[in-house]
TORLUM-278626 format. One line per 10 residues: number of its first residue (from 0); their letters; for each residue y, x negated, z of C-alpha. Coordinates in nm, 3 decimals, padded with zeros to 5 digits. Layout:
NUM = a = Y:X:Z  ...
This chain:
0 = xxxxxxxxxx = 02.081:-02.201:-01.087  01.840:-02.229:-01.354  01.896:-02.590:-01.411  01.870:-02.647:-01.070  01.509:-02.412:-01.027  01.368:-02.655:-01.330  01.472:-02.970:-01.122  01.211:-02.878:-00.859  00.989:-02.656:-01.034  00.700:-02.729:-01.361
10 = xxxxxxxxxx = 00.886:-02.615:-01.677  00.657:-02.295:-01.711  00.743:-02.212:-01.434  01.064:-02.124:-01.464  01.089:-01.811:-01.717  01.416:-01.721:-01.888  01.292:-01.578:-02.252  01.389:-01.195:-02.274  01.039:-01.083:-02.396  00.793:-01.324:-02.129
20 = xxxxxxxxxx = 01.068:-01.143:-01.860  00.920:-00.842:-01.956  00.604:-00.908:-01.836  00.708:-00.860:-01.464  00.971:-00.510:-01.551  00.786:-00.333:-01.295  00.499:-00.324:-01.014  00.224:-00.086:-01.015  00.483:00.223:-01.056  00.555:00.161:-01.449
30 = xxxxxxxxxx = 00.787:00.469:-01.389  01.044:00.239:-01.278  01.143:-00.075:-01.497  01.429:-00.351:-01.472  01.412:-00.654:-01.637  01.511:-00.953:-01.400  01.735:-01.217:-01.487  01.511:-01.523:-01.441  01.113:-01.563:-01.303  01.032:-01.806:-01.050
40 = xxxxxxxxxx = 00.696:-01.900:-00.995  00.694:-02.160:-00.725  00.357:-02.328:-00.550  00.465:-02.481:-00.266  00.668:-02.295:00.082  00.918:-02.569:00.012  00.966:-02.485:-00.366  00.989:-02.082:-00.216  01.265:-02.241:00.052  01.444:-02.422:-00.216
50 = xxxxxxxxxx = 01.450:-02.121:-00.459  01.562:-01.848:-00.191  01.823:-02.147:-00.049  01.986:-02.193:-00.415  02.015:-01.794:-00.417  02.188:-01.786:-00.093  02.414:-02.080:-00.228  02.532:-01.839:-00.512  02.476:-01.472:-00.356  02.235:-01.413:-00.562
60 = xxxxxxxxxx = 01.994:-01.130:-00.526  01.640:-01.234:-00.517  01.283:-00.979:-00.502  00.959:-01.141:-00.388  00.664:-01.012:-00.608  00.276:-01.086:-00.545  -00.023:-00.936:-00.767  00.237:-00.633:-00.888  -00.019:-00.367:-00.762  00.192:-00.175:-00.564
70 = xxxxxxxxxx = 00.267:00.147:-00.584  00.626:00.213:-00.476  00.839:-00.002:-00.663  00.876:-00.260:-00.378  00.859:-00.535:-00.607  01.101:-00.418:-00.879  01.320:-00.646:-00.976  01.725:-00.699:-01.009  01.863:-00.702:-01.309  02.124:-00.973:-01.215
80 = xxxxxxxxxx = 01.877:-01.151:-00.973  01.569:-01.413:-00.963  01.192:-01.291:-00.946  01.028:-01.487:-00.710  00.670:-01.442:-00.825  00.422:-01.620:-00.557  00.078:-01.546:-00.771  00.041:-01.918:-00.818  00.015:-01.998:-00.416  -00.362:-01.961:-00.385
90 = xxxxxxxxxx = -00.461:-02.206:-00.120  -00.689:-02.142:00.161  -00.516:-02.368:00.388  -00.769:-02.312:00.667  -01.071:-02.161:00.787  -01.140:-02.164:01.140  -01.413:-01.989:01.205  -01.445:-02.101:01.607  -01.146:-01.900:01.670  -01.185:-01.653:01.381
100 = xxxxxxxxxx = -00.923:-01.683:01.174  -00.764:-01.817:00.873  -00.453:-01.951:00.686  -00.385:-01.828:00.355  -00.133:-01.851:00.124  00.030:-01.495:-00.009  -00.116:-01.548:-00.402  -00.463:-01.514:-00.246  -00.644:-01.201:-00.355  -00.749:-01.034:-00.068
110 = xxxxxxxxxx = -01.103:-01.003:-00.170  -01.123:-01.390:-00.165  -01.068:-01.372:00.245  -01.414:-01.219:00.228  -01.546:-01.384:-00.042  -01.468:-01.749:00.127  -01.632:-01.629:00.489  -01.953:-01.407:00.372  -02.171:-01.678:00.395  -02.087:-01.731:00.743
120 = xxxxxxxxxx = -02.112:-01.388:00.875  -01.731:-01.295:00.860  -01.520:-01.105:00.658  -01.134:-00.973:00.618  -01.124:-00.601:00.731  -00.796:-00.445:00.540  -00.953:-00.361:00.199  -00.702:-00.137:-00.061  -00.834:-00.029:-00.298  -00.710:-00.278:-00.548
130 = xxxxxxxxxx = -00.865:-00.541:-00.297  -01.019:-00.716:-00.586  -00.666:-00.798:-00.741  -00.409:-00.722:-00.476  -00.302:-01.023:-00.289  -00.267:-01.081:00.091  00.130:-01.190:00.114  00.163:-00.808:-00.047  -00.088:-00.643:00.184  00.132:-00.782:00.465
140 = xxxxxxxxxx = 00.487:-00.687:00.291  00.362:-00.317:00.276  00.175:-00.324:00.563  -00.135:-00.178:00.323  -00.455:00.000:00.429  -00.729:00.109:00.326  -01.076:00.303:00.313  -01.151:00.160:00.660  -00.838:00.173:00.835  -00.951:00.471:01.042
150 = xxxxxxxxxx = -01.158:00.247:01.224  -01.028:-00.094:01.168  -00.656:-00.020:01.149  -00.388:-00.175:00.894  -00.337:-00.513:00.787  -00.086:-00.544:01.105  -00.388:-00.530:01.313  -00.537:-00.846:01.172  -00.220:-01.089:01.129  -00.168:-01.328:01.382
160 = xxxxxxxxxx = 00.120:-01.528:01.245  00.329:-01.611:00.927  00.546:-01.857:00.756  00.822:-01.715:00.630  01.105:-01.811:00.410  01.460:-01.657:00.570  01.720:-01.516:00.359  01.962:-01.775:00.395  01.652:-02.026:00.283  01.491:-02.132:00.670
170 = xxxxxxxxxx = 01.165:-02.224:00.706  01.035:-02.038:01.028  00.731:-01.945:01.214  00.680:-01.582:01.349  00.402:-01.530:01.590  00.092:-01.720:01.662  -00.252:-01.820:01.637  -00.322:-01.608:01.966  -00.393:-01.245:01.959  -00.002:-01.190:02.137
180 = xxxxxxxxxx = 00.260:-01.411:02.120  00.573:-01.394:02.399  00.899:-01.264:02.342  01.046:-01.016:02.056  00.766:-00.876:01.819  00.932:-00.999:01.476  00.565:-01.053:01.366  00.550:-00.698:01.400  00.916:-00.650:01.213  00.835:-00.818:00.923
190 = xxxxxxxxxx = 00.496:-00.717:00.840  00.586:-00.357:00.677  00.937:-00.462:00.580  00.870:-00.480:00.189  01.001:-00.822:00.115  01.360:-00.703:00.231  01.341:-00.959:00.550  01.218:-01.279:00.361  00.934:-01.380:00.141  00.590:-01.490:00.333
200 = xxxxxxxxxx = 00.459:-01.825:00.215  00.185:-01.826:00.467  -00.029:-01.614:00.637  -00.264:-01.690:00.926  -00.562:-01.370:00.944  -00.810:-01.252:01.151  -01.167:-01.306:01.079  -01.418:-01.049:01.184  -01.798:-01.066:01.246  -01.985:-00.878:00.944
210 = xxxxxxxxxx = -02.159:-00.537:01.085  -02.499:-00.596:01.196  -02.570:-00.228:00.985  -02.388:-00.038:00.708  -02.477:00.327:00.604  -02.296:00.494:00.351  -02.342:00.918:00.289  -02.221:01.111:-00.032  -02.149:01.463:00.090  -02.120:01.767:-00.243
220 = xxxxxxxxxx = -01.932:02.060:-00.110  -01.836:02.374:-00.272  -01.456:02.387:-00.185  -01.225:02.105:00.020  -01.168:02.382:00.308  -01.576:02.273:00.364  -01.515:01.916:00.363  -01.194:01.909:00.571  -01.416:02.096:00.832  -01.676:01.895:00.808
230 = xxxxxxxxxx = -01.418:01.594:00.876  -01.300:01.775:01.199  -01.612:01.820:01.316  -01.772:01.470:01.293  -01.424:01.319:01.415  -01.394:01.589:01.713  -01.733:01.489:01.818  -01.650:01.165:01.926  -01.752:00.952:01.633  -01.536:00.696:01.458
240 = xxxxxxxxxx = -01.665:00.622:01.090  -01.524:00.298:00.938  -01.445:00.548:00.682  -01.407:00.904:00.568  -01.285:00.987:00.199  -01.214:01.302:00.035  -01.185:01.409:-00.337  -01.162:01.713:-00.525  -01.308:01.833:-00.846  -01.046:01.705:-01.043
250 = xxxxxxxxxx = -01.080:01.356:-00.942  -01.427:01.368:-00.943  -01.399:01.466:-01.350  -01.165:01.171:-01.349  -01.406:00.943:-01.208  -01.743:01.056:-01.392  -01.533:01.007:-01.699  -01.415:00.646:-01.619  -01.726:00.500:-01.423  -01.998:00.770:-01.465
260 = xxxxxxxxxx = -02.018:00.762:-01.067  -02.299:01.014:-01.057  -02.158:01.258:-00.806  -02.270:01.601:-00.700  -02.279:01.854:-01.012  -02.072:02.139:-00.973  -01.893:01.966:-00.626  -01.527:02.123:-00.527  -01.535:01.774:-00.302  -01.687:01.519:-00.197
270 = xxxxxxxxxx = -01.680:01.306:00.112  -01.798:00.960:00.104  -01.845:00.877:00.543  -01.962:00.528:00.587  -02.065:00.365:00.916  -02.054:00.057:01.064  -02.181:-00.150:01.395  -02.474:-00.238:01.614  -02.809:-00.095:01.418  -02.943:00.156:01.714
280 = xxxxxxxxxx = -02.553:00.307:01.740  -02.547:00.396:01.355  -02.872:00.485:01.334  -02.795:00.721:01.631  -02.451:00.831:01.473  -02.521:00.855:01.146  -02.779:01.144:01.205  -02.478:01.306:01.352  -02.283:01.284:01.078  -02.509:01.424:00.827
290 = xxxxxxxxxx = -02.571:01.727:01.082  -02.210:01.831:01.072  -02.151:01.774:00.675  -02.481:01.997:00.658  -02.378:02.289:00.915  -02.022:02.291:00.692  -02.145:02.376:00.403  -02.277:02.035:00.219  -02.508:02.172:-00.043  -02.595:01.822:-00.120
300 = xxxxxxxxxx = -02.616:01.477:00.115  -02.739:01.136:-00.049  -02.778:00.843:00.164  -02.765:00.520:-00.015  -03.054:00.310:00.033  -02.931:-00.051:-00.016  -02.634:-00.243:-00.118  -02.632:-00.135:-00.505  -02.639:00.200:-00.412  -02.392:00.175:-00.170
310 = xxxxxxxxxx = -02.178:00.015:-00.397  -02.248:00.295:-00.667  -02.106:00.529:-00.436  -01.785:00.326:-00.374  -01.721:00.248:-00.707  -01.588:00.684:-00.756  -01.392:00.661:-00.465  -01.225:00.299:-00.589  -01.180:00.347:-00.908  -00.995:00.680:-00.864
320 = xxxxxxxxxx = -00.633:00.593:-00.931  -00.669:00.459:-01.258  -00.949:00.724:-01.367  -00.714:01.000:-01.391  -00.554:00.813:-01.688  -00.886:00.935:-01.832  -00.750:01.296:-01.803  -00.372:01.283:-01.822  -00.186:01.047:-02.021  00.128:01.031:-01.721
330 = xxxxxxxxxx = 00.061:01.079:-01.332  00.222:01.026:-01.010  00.059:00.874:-00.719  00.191:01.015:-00.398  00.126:00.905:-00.059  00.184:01.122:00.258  00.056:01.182:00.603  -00.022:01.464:00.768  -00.232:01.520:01.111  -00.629:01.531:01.005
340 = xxxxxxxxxx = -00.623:01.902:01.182  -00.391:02.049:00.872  -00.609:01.894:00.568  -00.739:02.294:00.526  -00.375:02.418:00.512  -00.176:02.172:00.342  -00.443:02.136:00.048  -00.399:02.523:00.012  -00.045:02.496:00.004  -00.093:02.163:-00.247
350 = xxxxxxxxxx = -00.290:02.413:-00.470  -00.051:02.727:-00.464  00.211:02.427:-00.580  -00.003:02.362:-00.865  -00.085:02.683:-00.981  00.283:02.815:-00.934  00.469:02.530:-01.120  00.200:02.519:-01.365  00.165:02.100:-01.293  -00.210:02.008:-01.224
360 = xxxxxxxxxx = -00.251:01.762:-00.898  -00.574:01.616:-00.829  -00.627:01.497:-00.458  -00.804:01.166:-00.357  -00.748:01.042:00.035  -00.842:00.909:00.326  -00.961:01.225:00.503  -01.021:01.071:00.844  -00.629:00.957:00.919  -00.489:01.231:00.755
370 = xxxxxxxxxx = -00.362:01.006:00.457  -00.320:01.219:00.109  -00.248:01.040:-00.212  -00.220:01.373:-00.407  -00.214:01.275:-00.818  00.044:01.499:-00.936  -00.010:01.436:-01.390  00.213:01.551:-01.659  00.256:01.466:-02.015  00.572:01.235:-02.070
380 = xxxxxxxxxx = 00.598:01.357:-02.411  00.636:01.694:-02.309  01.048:01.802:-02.230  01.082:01.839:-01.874  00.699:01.739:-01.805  00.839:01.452:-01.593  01.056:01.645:-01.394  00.829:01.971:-01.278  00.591:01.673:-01.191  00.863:01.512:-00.979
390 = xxxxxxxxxx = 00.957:01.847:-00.829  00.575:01.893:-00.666  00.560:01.580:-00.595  00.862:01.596:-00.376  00.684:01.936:-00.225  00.425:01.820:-00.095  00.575:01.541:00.032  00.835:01.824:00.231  00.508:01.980:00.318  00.365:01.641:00.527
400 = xxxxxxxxxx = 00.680:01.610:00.717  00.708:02.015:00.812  00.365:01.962:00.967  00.453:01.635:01.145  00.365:01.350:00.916  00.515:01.124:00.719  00.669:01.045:00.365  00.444:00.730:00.311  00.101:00.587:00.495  00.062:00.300:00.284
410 = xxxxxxxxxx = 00.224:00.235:-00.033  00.559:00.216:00.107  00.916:00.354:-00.009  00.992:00.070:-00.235  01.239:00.226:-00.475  01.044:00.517:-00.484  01.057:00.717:-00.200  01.443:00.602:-00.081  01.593:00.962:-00.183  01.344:01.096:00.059
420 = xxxxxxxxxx = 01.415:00.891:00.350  01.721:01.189:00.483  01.452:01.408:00.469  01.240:01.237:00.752  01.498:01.028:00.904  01.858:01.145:01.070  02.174:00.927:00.967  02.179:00.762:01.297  01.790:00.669:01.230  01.847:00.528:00.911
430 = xxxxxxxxxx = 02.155:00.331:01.050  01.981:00.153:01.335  01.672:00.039:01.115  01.932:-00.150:00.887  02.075:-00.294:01.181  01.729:-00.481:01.203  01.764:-00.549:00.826  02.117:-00.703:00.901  01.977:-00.947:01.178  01.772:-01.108:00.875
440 = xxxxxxxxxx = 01.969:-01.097:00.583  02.339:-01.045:00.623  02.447:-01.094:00.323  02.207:-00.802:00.157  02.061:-00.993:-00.101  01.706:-01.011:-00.040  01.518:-00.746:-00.240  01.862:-00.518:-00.233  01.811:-00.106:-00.310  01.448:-00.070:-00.147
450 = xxxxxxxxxx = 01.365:00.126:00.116  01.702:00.287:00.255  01.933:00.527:00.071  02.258:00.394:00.185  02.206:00.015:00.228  02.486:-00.090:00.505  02.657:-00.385:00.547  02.637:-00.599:00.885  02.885:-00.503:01.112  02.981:-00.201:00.937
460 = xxxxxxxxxx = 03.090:00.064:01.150  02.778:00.325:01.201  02.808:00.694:01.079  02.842:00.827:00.735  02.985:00.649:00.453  03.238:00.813:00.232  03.321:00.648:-00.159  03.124:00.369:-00.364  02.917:00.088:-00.082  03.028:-00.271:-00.152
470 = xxxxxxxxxx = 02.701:-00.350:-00.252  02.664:-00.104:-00.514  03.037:-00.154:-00.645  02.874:-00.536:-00.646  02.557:-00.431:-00.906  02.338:-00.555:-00.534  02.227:-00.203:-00.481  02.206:00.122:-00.574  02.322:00.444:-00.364  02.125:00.733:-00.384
């Protein structure tokens, strides 16, 4: 297979040597790490097609892999399988700004969307935080979000069609350059499906006008009970923010420490509310806004005054994540969903966890859906740090589904979060989603052990499934 890869593909691009493998052991979870037989990195869709064809050919397992920033483990690879690494497919195939929209390729940082449009009044709405290095084809395999989802949605909402590559190693075309194509939504199937349906090689987008007006409000507040009020309150009222984020003292020490973001002294949270739209409606909104932070207990409210400053009060919020390596040398990042009406009780319940086990969780989030990404830290040279650390992290999860939410609102379940799929999800559930896995990739070789904790095989009789799963007896998967 290798020989064959190097017949179509630039000789560094085809990576073999046992230390340059280990450059791409894991994603943005470095908890997990497998070192993949052999690294792809093709440029073209027909070097992808040729690739994923060859691994069909053999039964090979492949994983598709983008900018490695997630944070599940989506894009670990197999040990006995091919990395198909699509960093080098850049292009901009298109911008059409008549019809708003664009083709991409899935190496293109999502920030470069914006970055190629600004001039012309447009811009790409999904925006992780890792926007600057984060690339498109993985924002649609994980379906990511973002600060401004509340208002703007998930990267779902703003894909009109994609080229994919097929298991077996077909070139196909799901949806359209219109808002709705007819028929079956497998647009909507494979966006979300963490590279376990086929590997995107193109990717047309929606374009957006830029806001006529942008205000942005920092918010101190004593405690998070204050803030998650404050939340209700603005959202209960009728308004929509483009965004609403939340953190607690903890990751506001984390932050100050990595960026010196200049928060609120003494602040038990922070919320950072941002508006967006026709100048007279924010104007008119955003006086709203800072009335409700202020009658719930905001002790201080900064409005930023221009772009810098805006971007000064951003920078906290986006740098979060890797700021709490400033404070802890090992932490999870969690991500959970629970209705925006339980913030107050489940971040009580978050802190009893912490002060009962002992393991210190600082809480960063989008407070406006609802979406917690709780940073549970530990020491990894401390026995049995690692564990109590994956005990509350677990918790709180438990605690998100008890109140109606959900094990993941963004990051995925990867490799991750598979043991905690029973918890959410009955047998029968589980069974008919890998039915739809099935349709697309019978054989179960495309990105094998993600996402489901019992990976079935097509045609398999439904119900539970008693001894060792072909595909784990096989080294394809593993069975949790």
């Amino acid at each position: 297979m290798v020989r064959r890869f190097r017949d179509v593909l630039p000789p560094e691009a085809v990576i073999t040597d046992p230390q340059r493998l280990r450059t791409y052991e894991c994603d943005g979870l470095a908890s997990y790490r497998v070192v993949p037989a052999a690294v792809v990195l093709p440029e073209t869709a027909e070097q992808v097609r040729g690739i994923v064809a060859t691994c069909a050919e053999h039964q090979v397992p492949f994983v598709a892999r983008g900018s490695g920033t997630g944070l599940s483990g989506g894009a670990l690879p197999h040990a006995e399988g091919v990395l198909v690494v699509t960093s080098r497919m850049r292009a901009i195939r298109e911008i059409d700004l008549a019809n708003e929209r664009a083709v991409v390729e899935p190496g293109v940082i999502n920030l470069d969307v914006t970055g190629a449009v600004a001039a012309d009044g447009y811009y790409f709405a999904p925006d992780p935080s890792s926007q600057q290095v984060c690339s498109v084809g993985g924002n649609v395999a994980e379906n990511s979000g973002g600060a401004h989802c509340l208002k703007y949605g998930f990267t779902t909402n703003h894909i009109l069609g994609l080229e994919v590559v097929t298991p077996d190693g077909e070139l196909v075309r799901l949806g359209g350059d219109a808002r709705d194509a007819p028929g079956y939504d497998l647009l909507g199937a494979f966006i979300g499906s963490e590279g376990t349906l086929g590997i995107v090689t193109g990717i047309t987008v929606r374009l957006m006008r830029s806001p006529e007006s942008v205000r942005t409000l920092l918010a101190g507040f004593d405690s998070t009970d204050g803030a998650g009020a404050a939340v209700s309150a603005i959202i209960s009222a009728g308004v929509t923010p483009a965004a609403v984020e939340m953190m607690d003292a903890l990751a506001i020490e984390a932050a100050e420490q990595a960026v010196a973001c200049g928060y609120p002294e003494g602040a038990g949270a922070v919320l950072v509310v941002e508006l967006d739209g026709p100048a007279d409606e924010v104007e008119h909104t955003f006086a709203e806004v800072e009335r409700h932070c202020r009658e719930h207990g905001a002790f201080e409210v900064r409005v930023a005054a221009d772009d810098a400053e805006r971007a000064m009060i951003w920078k906290g919020r986006k740098s979060a994540f890797a700021a709490v390596g400033r404070i802890s040398p090992d932490y999870i990042v969690q991500d959970g969903v629970i209705p925006r009406t339980a913030l107050s009780e489940v971040l009580g319940r978050i802190a009893r966890l912490s002060a009962e086990s002992g393991v210190r969780v600082a809480n960063v989030f989008h407070a406006g859906d609802g979406n917690l990404h709780p940073l549970v830290l530990f020491d990894g040279a401390e026995p049995g740090a690692a564990e109590r650390a994956e005990e509350v992290s677990g918790a709180i999860l438990d605690l998100c589904i008890e109140h109606g939410g959900s094990i993941t609102g963004e990051h995925g379940v990867g490799a991750d979060k598979v043991k905690y799929m029973g918890r959410m999800f009955t047998p029968d559930d589980l069974d008919t989603m890998q039915r739809v896995r099935c349709a697309f990739d019978p054989a179960g070789i495309c990105n094998p052990g993600k996402v489901f904790p019992t990976p079935r095989l097509c045609g398999e009789v439904p119900g539970p499934r008693r001894g060792v799963h072909p595909l784990t007896e096989a080294g394809l998967a593993d069975q949790f």
